[in-house]
GUMIGU-889314 format. One record per residue (C-alpha): residue in one letter; x, y, z. Coordinates in steps of 0.25 Angstrom, whole numbers, plus 5000, padded with zeros to 4 digits. Layout:
N
REC type east north   up
REC    A    X     Y    Z
...
% end
This chain:
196
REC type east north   up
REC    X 5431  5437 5373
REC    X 5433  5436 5388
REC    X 5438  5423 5394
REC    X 5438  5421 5409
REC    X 5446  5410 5415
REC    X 5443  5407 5429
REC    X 5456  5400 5431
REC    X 5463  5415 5429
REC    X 5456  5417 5445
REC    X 5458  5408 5455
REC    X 5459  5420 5465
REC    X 5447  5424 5463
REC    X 5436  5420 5473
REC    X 5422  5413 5468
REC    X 5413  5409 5479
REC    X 5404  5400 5474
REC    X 5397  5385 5481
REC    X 5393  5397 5491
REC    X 5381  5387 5496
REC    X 5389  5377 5500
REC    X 5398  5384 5504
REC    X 5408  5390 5495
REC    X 5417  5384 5484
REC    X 5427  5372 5488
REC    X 5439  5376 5492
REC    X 5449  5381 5482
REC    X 5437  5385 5471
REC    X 5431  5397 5477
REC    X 5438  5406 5466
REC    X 5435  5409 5451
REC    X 5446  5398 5445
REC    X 5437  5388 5452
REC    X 5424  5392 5449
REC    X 5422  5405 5442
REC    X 5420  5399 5428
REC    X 5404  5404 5428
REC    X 5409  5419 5431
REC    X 5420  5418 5421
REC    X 5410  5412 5411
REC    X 5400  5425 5413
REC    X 5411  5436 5412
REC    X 5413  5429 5400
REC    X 5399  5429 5396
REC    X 5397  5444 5398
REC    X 5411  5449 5391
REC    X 5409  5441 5379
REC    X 5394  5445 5378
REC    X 5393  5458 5382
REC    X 5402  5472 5381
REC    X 5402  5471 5397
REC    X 5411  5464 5407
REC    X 5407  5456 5419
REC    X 5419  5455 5428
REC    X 5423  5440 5435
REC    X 5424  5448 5450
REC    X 5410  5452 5446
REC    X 5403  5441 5441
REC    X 5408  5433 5452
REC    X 5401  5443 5461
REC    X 5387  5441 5454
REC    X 5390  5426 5455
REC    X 5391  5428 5471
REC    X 5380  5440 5473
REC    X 5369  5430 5464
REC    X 5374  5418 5471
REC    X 5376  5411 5459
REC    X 5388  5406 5468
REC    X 5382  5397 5476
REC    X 5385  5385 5471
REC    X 5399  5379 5467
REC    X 5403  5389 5455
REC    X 5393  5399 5447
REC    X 5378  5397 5448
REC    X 5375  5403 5432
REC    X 5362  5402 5432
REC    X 5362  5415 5442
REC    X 5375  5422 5438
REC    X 5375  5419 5423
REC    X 5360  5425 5422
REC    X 5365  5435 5430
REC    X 5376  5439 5422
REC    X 5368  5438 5409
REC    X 5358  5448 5415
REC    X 5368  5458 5420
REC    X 5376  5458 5406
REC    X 5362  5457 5399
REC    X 5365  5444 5392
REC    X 5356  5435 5388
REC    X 5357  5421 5399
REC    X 5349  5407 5396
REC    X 5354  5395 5398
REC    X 5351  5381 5392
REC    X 5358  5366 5392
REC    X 5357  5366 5379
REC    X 5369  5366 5369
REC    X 5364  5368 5357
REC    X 5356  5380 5364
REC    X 5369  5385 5368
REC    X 5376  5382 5352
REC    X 5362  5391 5348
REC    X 5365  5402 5359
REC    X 5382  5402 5356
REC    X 5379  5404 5341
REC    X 5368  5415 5344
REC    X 5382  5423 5350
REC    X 5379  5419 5366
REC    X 5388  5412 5374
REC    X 5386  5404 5386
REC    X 5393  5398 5398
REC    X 5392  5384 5399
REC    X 5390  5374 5411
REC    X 5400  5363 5411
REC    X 5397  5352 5421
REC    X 5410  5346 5423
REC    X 5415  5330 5422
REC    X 5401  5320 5425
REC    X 5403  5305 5424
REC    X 5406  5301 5411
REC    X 5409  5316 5407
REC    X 5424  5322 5407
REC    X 5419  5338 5406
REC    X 5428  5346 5397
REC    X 5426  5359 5403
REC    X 5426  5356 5419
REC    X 5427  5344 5428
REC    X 5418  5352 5436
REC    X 5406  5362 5433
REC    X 5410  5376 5424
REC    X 5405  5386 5415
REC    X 5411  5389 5404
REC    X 5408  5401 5393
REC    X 5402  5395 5380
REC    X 5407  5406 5369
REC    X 5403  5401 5354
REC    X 5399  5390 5349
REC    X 5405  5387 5332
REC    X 5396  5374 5328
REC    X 5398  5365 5338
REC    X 5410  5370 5344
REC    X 5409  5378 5356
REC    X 5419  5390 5362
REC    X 5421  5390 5378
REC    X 5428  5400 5385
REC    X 5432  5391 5397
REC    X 5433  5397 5411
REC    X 5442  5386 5416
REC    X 5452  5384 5403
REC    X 5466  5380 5406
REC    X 5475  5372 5398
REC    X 5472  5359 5395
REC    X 5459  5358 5402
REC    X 5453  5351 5391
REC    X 5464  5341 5388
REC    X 5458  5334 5400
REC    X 5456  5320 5401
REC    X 5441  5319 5395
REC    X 5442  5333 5389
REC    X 5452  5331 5376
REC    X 5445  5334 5364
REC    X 5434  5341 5370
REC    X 5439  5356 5370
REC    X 5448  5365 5361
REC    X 5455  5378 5367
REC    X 5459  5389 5360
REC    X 5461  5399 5371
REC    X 5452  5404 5380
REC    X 5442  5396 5369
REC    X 5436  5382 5370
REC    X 5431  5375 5360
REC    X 5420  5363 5363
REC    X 5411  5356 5354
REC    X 5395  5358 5360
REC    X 5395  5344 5363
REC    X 5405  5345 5374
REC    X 5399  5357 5380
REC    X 5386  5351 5381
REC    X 5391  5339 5387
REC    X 5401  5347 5396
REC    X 5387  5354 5402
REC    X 5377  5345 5400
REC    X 5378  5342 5414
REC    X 5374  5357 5418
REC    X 5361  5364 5417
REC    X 5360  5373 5413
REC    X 5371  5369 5405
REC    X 5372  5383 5396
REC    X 5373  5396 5402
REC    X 5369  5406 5389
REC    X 5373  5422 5386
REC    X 5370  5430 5375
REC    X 5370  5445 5371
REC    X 5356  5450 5371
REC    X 5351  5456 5359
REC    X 5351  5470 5358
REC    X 5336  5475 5358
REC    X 5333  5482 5343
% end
């Protein structure tokens, strides 16, 4: 099982927010904003027999300008990706279409919408993708791209997530409600079936 933390590369550089001008400064690198990538190379590894390389997939994000805004654009890339990888891609913001598709052996990346009024996110203050892996009855298995310790003993996040290393465990309540702010709020990837 691959995992990718985007923290482990702060000195790698991501252009992204290219229409308006480029990243702010200080965020133009893959710690800051390389958790779509990260959740891709993620997807394909744990899906396929094949590898798609970080260096690599940040080169697809930049040729298919799905960089252009601040972050990954993964209704390009992830499409993209599934088609160069022959995964199966759809999206919904669904969850219990999501439960259906994680129990049919997929896996998705999922688009978390950050803290809202009213709302302490449990996955990002900000927007961030993460890789969606299993789902065991209601409980869902994360692989988050910008884990550290402690991240979710926050103030307003107690409770909320368990980690067993690299793995997060969330019920599908809070990842709804984590991306219910977000359409689409599911990204979806699955092995196509092998024609008999």
């Amino acid at each position: 099982m691959l995992y990718l933390n985007q923290l482990n590369y702060p000195d790698i550089p991501y252009e992204h927010n290219v229409a308006a001008g480029g990243p702010p400064e200080g965020k133009g690198n893959v710690a800051a904003a390389g958790c779509g990538p990260c959740c891709l190379c993620m997807m394909v590894e744990n899906l396929t027999t094949e590898h798609l390389d970080l260096m690599d997939c940040l080169k697809m994000s930049a040729d298919l300008k799905a960089n252009m805004e601040r972050g990954t654009d993964l209704k390009i890339l992830g499409k993209a990706v599934a088609e160069k990888f022959g995964l199966g891609y759809s999206t919904t913001s669904d969850i219990e279409v999501l439960a259906d598709h994680l129990r049919r052996g997929g896996m998705a990346v999922a688009n978390a919408g950050g803290d809202r009024e009213g709302y302490n996110a449990v996955f990002s203050h900000g927007g961030h993708y993460i890789a969606v892996i299993s789902v065991d009855g209601d409980t869902a298995c994360v692989l988050d791209p910008s884990y550290k310790p402690g991240k979710y003993e926050e103030e307003g996040r107690q409770g909320k997530a368990a980690v067993a290393e690299p793995f997060v465990y969330c019920s599908l309540e809070v990842l709804r409600k984590d991306c219910e702010n977000r359409d689409p709020s599911f990204y979806l990837f699955s092995r196509k079936k092998a024609e008999v």
